[in-house]
N, C-alpha and C positions, 0 to 999 in steps of 0.2 A: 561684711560677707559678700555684699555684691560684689562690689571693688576685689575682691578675693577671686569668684568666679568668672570675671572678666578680664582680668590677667592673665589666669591658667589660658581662658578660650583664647586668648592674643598667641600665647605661646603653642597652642595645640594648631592653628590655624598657623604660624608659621611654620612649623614642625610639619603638617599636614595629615597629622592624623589623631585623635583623643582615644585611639583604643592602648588599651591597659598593654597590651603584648609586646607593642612600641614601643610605648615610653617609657616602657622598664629598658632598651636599649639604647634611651639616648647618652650620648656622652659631653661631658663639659666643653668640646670644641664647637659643639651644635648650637649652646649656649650662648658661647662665648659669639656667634654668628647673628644670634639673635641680639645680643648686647649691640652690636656695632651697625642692626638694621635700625633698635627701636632708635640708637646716637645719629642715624643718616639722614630722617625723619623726620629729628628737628626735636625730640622729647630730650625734656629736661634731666639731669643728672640724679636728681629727687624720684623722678616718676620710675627712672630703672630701678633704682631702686627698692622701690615697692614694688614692683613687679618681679623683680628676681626674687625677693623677700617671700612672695607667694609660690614662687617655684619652688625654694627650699623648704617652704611648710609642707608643701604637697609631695617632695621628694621624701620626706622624712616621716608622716604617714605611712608612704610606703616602704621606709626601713624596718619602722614597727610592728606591720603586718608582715615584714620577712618576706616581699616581694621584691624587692633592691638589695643590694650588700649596700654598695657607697651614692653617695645624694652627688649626682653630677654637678648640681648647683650651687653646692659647697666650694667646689676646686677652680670659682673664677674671679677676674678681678673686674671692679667694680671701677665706673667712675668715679672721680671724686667730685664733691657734693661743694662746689662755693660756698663760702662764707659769706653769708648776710652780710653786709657792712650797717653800722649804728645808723640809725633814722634821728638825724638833729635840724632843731628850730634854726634857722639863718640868724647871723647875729641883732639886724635891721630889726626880724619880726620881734624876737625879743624885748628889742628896743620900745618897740611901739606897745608890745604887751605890759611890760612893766613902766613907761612913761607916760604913753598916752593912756589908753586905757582908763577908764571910771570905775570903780568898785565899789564906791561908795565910803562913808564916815562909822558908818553904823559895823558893833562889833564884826560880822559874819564878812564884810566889804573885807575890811582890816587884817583881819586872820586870812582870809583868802590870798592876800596883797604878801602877808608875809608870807605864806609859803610856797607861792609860789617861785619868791624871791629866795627862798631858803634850798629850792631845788637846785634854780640856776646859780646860784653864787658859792655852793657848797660841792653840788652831785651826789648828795644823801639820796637814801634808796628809800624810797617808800615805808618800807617796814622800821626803818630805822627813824625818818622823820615821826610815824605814829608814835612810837614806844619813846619822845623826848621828853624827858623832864624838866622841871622850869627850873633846879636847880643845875641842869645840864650847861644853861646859858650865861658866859660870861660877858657883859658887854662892856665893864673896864678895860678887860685884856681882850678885846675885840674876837672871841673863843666861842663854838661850841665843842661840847664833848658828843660823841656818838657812839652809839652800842650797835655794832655791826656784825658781820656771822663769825660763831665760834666764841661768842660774848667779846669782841674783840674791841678794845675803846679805843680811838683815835680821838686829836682835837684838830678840827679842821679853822678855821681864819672866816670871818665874816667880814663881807663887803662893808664899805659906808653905809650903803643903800639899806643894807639887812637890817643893823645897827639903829638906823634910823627908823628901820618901820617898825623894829621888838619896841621900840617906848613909843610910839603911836599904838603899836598892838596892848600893850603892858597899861597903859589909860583906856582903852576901850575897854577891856577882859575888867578893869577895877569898877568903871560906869556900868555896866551892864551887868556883872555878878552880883548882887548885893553880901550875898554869903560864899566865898571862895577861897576854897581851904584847898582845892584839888593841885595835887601833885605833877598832874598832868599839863604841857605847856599848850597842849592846841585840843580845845576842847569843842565840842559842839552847841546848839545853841540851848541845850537842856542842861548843859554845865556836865557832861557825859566827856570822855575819853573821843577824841576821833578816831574815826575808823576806816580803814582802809579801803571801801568801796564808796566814800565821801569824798576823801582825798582823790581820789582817780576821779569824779564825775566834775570837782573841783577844776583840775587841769584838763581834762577833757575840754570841757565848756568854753574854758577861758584860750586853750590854746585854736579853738575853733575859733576865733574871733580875729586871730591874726593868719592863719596858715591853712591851707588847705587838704594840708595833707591829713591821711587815713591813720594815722598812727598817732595818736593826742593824749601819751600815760606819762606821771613821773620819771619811766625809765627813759621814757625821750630826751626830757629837760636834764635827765644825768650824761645822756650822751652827747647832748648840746656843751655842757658844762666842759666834758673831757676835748670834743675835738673843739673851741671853740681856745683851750689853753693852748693846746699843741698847736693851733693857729698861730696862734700868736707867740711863740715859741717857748713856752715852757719846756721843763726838762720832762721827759717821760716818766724816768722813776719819782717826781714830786709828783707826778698824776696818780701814778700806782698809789704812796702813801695815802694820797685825799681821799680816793675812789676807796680806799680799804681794800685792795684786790690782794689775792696771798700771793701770788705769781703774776712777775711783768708781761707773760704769755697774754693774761686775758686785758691784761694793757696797750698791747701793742697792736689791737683790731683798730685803734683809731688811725694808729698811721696811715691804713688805706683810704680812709676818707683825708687825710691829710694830703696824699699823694695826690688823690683825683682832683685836689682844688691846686694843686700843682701844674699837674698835666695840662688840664683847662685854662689855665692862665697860659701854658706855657705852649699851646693850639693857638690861643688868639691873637697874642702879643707878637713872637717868632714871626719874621716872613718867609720863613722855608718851611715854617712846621706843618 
C-alpha cells in the first residue's frame, strides 16, 4: 500500500498537481511523458512498471465512481521488461563440488553426494527429483525415469559418476535401514520420504562451499546442467527432451547465456574487438 501511495505522489508531483479536478484531465500523452522521464532517470523497466500498474489502479477507481469515462493509463506502451537470464554454477566450481568436496561415508553424506550429482547430470526439477521411486532407477540400462508436469514421464541417461554413487548410496540406505520397505528412493534419516525444503537447504549449503553467489536452489544446478550442454554443443532440442520443457520457447533462454560466453571470449581474444 505504501509502494501504491508513493507512485501515485511520483506521478501527481510530475503532473504537478494531486487535485481530483486535474487528474480527471489527464491524457495518455502526459503519461506517456512521464514514462520516458522516469526511463531518463535511469529507473528500471520493472519499476515503470509498477508504477504505471498503480496509475491504472487509481485510474480505474475512478471509472468506478463514474468520475472518468476512459483510464488514460490504459492507452500506453510500456517498456519491455528483460529477461532474467539462468543463474548457473561455472563448470570448475562444479568440479570441485562434486570431486573434491568431503560429504562424508555415513548414509546422509552419501544421499546428499548423489543428489546433488542427480541435479547436475540429469536437470531434474526439484519436485520431480522428491516424488522418485527406487523402482524409477535403472542402472543396467544406465536410466532414470521421471514424473514431470502434466504427469509427463521421460527417461533421461545417467552419468558414470550418478551410477556410481546410486550403489554407494543403495549400501549405505541397506546399512543404515534395518527395516526398509519404503518405496521412496531418497529418504530422510527417520526412514520418511524427503521433502522439498531438505532438498533446497541440501543444495543450498553445499553449493555455498564452492560459489559465492546469492542464488544456491536445485533450479540453479538445472540451469547449470542446460547451459553447461549447450556449451559444449549439444543440439537444443535434446535439451528440450531432457529438461521436459513442452515448448522449445522456454529452451531457448539458455542461448543467451550461451552467447555472452561467446561475446566474452570473442572481446578478449579479437584484437580489434
Amino acid at each position: 500500500m505504501v509502494a501504491y501511495e508513493n507512485d501515485l505522489k511520483q506521478f501527481f508531483s510530475f503532473f504537478g498537481s494531486s487535485e481530483l479536478n486535474q487528474l480527471v484531465e489527464v491524457k495518455p500523452k502526459l503519461i506517456r511523458s512521464w514514462i520516458v522521464d522516469l526511463n531518463d532517470s535511469g529507473m528500471t523497466a520493472r519499476s515503470i512498471h509498477r508504477k504505471v500498474s498503480a496509475l491504472k489502479t487509481f485510474y480505474k477507481h475512478l471509472q468506478i465512481k463514474g468520475w472518468v469515462d476512459q483510464n488514460p493509463a490504459q492507452a500506453v506502451n510500456l517498456p519491455k521488461i528483460p529477461k532474467r537470464l539462468p543463474v548457473f554454477v561455472k563448470e570448475s566450481a562444479m568440479e570441485q563440488l562434486l570431486d573434491q568436496v568431503e560429504y562424508g561415508n555415513n548414509y546422509e553424506g552419501v544421499r546428499n553426494k548423489l543428489i546433488l550429482e542427480l541435479f547436475y547430470g540429469t536437470g531434474m526439477r526439484l519436485s520431480e527429483l522428491v516424488q522418485l521411486r527406487v523402482h524409477d532407477v535403472n542402472l543396467k540400462g544406465g536410466l532414470i525415469k521421471v514424473l514431470g508436469k502434466r504427469n509427463k514421464e521421460r527417461l533421461i541417461p545417467l552419468t558414470n559418476e550418478s551410477v556410481s554413487q546410486f550403489n554407494t548410496y543403495n549400501e549405505a540406505r541397506s546399512a543404515f535401514f534395518e527395516a526398509d520397505d519404503s518405496p521412496y528412493l531418497f529418504l530422510t534419516s527417520k526412514g520418511e520420504p524427503i521433502y522439498h525444503k531438505l532438498v533446497y537447504r541440501i543444495v543450498n549449503s553445499s553449493l555455498s562451499l564452492v560459489s559465492t553467489m546469492k542464488k544456491r536452489s536445485p533450479h540453479v544446478l538445472r540451469h547449470t546442467f542446460a547451459t553447461i550442454l549447450l556449451n559444449r554443443g549439444a543440439d537444443l532440442n535434446a535439451i528440450k527432451e531432457l529438461l521436459g520443457h513442452s515448448s522449445l520457447n522456454a529452451t531457448q533462454v539458455y542461448t543467451h547465456n550461451t552467447f555472452e560466453q561467446l561475446n566474452a571470449i570473442y572481446k578478449q581474444a579479437h584484437p580489434r574487438a
